[in-house]
C-alpha positions in Angstrom: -16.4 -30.8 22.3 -14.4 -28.5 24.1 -14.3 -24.6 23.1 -10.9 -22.7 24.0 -10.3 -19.0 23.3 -6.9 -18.3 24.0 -3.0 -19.9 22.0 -2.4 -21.4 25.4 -5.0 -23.5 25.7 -5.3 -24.5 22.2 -2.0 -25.7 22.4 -2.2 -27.2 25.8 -5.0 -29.6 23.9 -3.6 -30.5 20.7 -0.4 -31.5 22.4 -2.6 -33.9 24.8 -4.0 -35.3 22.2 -1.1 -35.8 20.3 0.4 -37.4 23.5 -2.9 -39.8 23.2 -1.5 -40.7 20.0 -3.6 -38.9 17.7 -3.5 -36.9 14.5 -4.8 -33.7 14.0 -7.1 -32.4 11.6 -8.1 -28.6 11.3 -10.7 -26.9 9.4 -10.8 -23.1 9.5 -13.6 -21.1 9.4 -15.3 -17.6 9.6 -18.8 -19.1 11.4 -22.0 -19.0 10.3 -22.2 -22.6 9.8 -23.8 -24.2 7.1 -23.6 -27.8 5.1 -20.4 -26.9 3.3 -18.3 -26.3 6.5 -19.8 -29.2 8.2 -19.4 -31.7 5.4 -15.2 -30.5 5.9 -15.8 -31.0 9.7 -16.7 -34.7 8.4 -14.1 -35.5 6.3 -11.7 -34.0 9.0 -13.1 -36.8 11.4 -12.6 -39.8 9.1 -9.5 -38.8 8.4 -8.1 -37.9 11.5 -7.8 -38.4 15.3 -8.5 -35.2 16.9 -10.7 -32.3 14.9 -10.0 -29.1 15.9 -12.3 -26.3 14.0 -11.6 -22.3 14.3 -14.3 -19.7 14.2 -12.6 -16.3 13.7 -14.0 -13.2 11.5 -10.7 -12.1 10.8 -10.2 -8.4 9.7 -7.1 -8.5 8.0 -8.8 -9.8 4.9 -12.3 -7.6 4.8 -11.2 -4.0 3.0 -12.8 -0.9 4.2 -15.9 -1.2 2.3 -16.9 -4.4 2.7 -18.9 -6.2 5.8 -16.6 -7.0 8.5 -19.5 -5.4 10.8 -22.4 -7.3 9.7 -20.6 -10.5 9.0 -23.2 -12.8 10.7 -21.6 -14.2 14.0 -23.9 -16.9 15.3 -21.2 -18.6 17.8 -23.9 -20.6 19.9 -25.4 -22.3 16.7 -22.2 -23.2 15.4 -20.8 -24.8 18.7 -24.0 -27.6 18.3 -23.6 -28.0 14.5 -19.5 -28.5 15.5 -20.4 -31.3 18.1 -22.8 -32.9 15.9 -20.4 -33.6 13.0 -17.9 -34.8 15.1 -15.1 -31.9 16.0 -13.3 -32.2 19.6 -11.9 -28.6 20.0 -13.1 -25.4 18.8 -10.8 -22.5 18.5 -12.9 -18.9 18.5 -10.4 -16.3 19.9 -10.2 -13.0 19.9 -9.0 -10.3 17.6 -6.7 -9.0 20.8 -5.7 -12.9 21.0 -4.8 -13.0 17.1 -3.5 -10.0 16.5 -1.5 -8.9 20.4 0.8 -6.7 18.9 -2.2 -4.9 16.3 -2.8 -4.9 13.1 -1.1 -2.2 11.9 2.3 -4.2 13.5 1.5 -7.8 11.8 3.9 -9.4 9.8 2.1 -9.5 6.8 2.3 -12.9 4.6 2.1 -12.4 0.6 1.7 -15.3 -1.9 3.2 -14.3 -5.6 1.0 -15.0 -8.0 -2.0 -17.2 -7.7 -3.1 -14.3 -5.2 -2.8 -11.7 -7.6 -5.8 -12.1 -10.4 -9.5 -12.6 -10.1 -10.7 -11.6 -6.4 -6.6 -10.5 -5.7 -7.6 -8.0 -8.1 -10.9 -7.0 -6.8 -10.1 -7.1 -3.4 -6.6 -5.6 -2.9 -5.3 -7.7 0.3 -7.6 -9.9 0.7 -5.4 -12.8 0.1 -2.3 -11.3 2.2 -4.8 -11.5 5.2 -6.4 -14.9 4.2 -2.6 -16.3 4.0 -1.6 -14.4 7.2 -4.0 -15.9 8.9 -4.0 -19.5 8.0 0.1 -19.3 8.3 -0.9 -18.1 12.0 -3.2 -20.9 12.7 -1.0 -23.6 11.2 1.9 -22.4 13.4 -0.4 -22.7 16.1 -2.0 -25.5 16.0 0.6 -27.3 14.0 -2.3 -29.9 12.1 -1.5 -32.9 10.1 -4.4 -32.3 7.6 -6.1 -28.8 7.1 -9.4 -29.0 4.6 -10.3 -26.4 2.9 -13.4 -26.0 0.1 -13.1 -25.6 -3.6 -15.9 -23.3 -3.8 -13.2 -20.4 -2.3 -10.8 -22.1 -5.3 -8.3 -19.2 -5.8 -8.4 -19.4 -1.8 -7.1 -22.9 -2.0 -4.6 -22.3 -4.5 -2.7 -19.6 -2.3 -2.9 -21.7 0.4 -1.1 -24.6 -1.4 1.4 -22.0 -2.6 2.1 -21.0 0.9 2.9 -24.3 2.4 4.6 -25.5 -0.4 7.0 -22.1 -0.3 7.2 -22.0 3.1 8.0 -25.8 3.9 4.9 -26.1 6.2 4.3 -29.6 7.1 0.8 -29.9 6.5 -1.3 -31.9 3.9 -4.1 -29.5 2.3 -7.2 -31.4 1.2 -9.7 -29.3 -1.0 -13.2 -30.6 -0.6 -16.1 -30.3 -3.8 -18.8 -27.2 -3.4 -21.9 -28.4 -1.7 -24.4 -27.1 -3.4 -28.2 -26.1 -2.9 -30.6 -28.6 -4.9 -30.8 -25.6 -7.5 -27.2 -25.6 -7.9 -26.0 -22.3 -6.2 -22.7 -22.7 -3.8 -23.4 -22.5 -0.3 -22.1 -19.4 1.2 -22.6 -17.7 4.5 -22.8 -14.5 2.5 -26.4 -16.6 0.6 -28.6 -15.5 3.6 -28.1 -11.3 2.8 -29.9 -12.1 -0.5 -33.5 -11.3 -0.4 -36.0 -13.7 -1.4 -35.9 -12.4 -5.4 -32.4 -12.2 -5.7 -31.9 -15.8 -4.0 -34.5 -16.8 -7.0 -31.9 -15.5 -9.7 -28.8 -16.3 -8.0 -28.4 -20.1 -9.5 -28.2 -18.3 -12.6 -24.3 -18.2 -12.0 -23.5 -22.1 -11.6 -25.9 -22.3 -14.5 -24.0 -19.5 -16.7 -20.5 -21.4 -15.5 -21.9 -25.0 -16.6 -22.9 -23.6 -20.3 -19.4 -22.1 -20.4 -18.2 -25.5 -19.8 -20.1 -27.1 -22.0 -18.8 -24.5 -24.8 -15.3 -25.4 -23.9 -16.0 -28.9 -23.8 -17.5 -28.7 -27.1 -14.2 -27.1 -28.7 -14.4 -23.1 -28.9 -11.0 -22.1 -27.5 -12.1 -18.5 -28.2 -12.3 -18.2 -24.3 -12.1 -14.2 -24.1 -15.4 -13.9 -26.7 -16.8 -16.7 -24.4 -16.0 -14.5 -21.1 -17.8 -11.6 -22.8 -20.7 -13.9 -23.5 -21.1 -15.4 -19.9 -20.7 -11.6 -18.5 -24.1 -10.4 -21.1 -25.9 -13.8 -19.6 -25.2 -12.6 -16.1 -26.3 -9.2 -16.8 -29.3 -10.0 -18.6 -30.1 -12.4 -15.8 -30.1 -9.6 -13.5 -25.7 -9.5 -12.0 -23.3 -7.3 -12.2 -20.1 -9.3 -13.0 -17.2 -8.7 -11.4 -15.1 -10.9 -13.1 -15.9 -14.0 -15.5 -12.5 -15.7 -16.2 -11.1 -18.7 -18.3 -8.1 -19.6 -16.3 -4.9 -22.3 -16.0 -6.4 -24.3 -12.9 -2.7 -24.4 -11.1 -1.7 -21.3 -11.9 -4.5 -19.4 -12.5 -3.1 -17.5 -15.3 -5.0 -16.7 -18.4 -5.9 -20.6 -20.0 -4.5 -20.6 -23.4 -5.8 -23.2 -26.3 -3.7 -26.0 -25.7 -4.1 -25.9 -21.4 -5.9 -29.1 -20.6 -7.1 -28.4 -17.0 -9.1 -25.0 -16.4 -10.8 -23.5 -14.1 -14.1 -21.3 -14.7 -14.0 -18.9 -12.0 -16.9 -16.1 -11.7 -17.8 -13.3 -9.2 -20.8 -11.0 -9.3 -23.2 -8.8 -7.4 -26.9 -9.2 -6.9 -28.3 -6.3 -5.1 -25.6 -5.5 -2.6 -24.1 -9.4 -2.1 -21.3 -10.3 -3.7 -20.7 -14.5 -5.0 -18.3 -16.3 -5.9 -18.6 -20.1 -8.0 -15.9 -21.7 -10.0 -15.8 -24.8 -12.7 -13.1 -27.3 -13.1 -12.7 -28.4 -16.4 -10.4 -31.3 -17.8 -9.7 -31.7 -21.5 -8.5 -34.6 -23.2 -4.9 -34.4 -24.1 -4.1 -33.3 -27.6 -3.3 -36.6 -29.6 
């Protein structure tokens, strides 16, 4: 596995591989590597020729209170867990080689929206730098497949917005959560929790499943359910950011006769914020 840090010399080995014949397969990242990422690295090499992976903490979608600065960079550890699951090309530039021209001077990309409820709202700009971003790294590395997970599920709806608004020719693949033996979602953000809070912190899968069920089961009361999921993460020990019933295309508000939903959750324990989500498909109405 090679590791490049610069446009140029990303594109100088895609398009050799491409001249080998091969398709490309790209799976972005922040770093900080765990099972999740690696089972996309995976997938990206059954499914394709040539895996490139990128490693970039990219500011345009941390607001001014969050933890751009202690995001946990661990480059070295990353590379070995990249060559072991297969990639041929990492991709770990700069914010200079991102952004030449600044910040302040990017062209900004905004998805209508799917970007606009659940973390949209509770991070203002998150998802215009998330989309900015990816639309940067597709136009430079110009893949044939980019996977993404579903544990980031609004995530993977803007994206799918974007390229099918923009025309990009690129087929999105969202892959299932991997998830700890006690349920919770893998996250890179999972190591800031101490050793108490990690205890509690399955709690939100858990409070997500018996939502489900509930649905499943036939209430269609879903705001009453919402306020009941938020008490069970509170008594459990969160505080709920949002706890949401939603349309799983367009993520607006699910209404009774919506069939498939998402159950999408964020909350705090102690300083860490988490994210989980839960499909949910209901028969059709006879």
């Amino acid at each position: 596995m090679n590791t490049v840090t610069t446009v140029r010399e990303l594109r100088a080995a895609v398009a050799q591989a491409r001249a080998e014949g091969k398709d490309i397969g790209l799976v972005p990242t922040m770093g900080n590597l765990h099972a999740g990422h690696i089972a996309l690295v995976e997938q990206a090499a059954q499914r394709t020729g040539f895996v490139v992976a990128s490693i970039f903490v990219n500011p345009l979608q941390f607001g001014p209170n969050e933890d751009l600065a202690s995001y946990p960079r661990t480059l070295a550890d990353d590379q070995k867990k990249l060559l072991d699951a297969g990639c041929d090309l990492l991709f770990a530039p700069s914010v200079e080689e991102m952004y030449p021209q600044g910040m302040q001077s990017q062209t900004i990309v905004h998805v209508s929206g799917v970007s606009e409820g659940l973390c949209g709202a509770s991070r203002p700009g998150h998802f215009d730098g998330v989309a900015t971003v990816v639309t940067k790294l597709f136009q430079m590395v110009q893949p044939d497949l980019a996977i993404f997970g579903q544990k980031d599920f609004q995530q993977l709806a803007v994206i799918r917005t974007l390229v099918r608004d923009l025309n990009i020719p690129v087929q999105i693949l969202g892959m299932p959560t991997v998830r700890a033996e006690d349920g919770l979602a893998l996250s890179s953000r999972n190591g800031y929790l101490s050793p108490e809070e990690r205890a509690i912190a399955p709690q939100l899968y858990r409070t997500l499943q018996w939502l489900g069920e509930e649905v499943r089961g036939g209430r269609r009361d879903y705001a009453q359910l919402c306020g009941e999921g938020r008490q069970r993460l509170t008594d459990a020990g969160f505080r709920p950011d949002y706890l949401d019933i939603c349309q799983a295309d367009s993520l607006r508000p699910a209404q009774p006769d919506d069939r498939h939903l998402v159950i999408a959750a964020a909350a705090y324990l102690g300083n860490t914020r988490l994210i989980d989500n839960l499909e949910v498909e209901l028969a059709s109405a006879p």
